[in-house]
C-alpha positions as CSV (number, residue, x, y, z in Angstrom):
1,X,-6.8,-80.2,14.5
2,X,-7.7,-77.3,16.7
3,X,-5.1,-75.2,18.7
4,X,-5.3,-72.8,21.3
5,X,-3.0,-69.6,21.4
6,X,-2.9,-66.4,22.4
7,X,-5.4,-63.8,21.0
8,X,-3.6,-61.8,18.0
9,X,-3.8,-58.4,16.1
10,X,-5.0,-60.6,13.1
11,X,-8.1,-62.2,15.2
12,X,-9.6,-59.3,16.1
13,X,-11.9,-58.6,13.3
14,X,-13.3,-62.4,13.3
15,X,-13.6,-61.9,17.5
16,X,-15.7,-59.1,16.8
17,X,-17.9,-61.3,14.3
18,X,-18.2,-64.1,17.0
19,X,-18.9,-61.5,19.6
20,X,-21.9,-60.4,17.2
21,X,-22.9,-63.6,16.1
22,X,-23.7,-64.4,19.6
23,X,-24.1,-62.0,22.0
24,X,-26.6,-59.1,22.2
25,X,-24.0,-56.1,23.1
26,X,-20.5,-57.6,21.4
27,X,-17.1,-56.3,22.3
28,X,-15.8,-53.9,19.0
29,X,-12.7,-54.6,17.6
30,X,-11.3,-51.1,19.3
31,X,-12.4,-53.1,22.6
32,X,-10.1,-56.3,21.8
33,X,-7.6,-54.1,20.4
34,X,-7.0,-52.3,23.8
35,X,-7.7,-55.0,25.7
36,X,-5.5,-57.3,24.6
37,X,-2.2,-55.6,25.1
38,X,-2.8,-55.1,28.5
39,X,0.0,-56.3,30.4
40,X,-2.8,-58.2,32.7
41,X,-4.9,-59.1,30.2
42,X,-4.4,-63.1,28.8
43,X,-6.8,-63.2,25.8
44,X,-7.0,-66.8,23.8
45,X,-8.7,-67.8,20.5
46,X,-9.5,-71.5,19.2
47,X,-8.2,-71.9,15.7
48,X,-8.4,-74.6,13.6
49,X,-6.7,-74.7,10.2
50,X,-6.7,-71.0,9.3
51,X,-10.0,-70.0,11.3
52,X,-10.7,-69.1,14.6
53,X,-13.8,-71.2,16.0
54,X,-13.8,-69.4,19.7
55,X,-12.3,-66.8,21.7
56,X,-11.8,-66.8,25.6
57,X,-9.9,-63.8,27.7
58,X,-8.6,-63.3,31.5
59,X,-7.7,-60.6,32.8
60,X,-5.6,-60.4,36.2
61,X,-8.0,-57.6,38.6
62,X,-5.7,-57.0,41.8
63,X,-5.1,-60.9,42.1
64,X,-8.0,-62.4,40.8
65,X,-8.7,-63.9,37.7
66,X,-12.0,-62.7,35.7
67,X,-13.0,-64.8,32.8
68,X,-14.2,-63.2,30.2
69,X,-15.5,-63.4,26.4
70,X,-16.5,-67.4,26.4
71,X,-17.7,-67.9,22.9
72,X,-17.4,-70.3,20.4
73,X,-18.5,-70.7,16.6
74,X,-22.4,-72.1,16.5
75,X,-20.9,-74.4,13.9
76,X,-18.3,-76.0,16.4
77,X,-20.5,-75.8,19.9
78,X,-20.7,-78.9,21.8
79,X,-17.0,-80.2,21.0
80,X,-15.0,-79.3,23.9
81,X,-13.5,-75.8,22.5
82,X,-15.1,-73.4,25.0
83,X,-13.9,-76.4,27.9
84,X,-10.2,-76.0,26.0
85,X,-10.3,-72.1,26.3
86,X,-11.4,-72.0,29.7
87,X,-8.8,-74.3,31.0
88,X,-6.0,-72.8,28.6
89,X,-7.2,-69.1,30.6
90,X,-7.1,-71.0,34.4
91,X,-3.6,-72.2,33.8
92,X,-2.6,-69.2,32.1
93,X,-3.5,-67.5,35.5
94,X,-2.2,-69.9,37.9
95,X,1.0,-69.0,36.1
96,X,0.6,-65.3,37.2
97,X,-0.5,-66.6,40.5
98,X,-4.6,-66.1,40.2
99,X,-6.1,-69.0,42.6
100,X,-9.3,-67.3,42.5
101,X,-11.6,-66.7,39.8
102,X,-14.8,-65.6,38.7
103,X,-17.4,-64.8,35.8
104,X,-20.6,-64.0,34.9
105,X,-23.3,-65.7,33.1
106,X,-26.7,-65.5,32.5
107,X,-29.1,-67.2,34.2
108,X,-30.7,-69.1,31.6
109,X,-27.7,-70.1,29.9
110,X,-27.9,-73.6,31.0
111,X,-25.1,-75.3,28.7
112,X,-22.5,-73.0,29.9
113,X,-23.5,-73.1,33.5
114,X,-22.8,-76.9,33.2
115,X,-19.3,-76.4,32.1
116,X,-18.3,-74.1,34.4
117,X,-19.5,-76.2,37.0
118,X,-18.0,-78.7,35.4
119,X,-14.7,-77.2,35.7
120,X,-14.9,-76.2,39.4
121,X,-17.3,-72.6,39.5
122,X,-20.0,-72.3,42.1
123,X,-22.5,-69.5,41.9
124,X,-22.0,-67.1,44.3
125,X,-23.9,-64.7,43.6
126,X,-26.7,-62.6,41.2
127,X,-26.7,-59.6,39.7
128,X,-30.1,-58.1,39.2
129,X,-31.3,-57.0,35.3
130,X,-27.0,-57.5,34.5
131,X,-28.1,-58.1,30.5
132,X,-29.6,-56.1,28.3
133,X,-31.7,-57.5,24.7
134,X,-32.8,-59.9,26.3
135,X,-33.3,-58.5,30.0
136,X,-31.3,-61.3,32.3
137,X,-30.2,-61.6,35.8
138,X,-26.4,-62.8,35.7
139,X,-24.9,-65.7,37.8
140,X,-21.9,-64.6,39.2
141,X,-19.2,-67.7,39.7
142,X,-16.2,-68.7,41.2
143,X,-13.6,-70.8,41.5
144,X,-11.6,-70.5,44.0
């Protein structure tokens, strides 16, 4: 069975390893560390049995909810984790009263752009040349 809770001190070395088993400039485990005791910062990880399978954070920016860190095991893609996270982050923040919120993806990153358009983002927006290794324009999203 797979649970989502919040982002512990024992996660961070395996959120680092998903951050590098899937993205071209990962977060370090100094990164999570600081990050996640932030007193605006709501970071989640998907666990099942003793592993965690996915991570997702949100941090509260003056009101508004950015999404951040969407990544889930290539071994456990296409089962609804990363769709768990996310929603487990928007309720989080409608808690702390966030009605807005936003993230950014890269362009060509088709199967995530269909979930969070799935879950209520609209592209707003592009950043120009936002990712490095490969070179990519970002969407910029919101939900508001």
């Amino acid at each position: 069975m797979i649970i989502v809770r919040r982002m512990e001190e024992k996660d961070i070395l395996r959120a680092e390893e998903l951050e590098k088993d899937n993205f071209s400039e990962p977060w370090s485990q100094k990164a999570f560390r600081e990050t996640i005791h932030l007193d605006y910062a709501y970071y989640f990880v998907a666990e099942e049995g003793e592993s965690v399978i996915g991570i997702c954070g949100l941090r509260n920016i003056a009101g508004e909810g950015e999404i951040t860190n969407v990544v889930v095991d290539k071994n456990y893609r296409k089962q609804g984790i990363a769709e768990m996270l996310l929603e487990k982050a928007l309720d989080e923040g409608r808690m702390h009263g966030i009605e807005a919120f936003t993230l950014e993806v890269r362009a060509g990153n088709e199967p995530a752009i269909r979930l969070y358009k799935k879950l209520g983002f609209e592209s707003e927006g592009i950043r120009k040349n936002f990712y490095e290794m490969p070179k990519e324009d970002a969407l910029i999203m919101w939900k508001r």
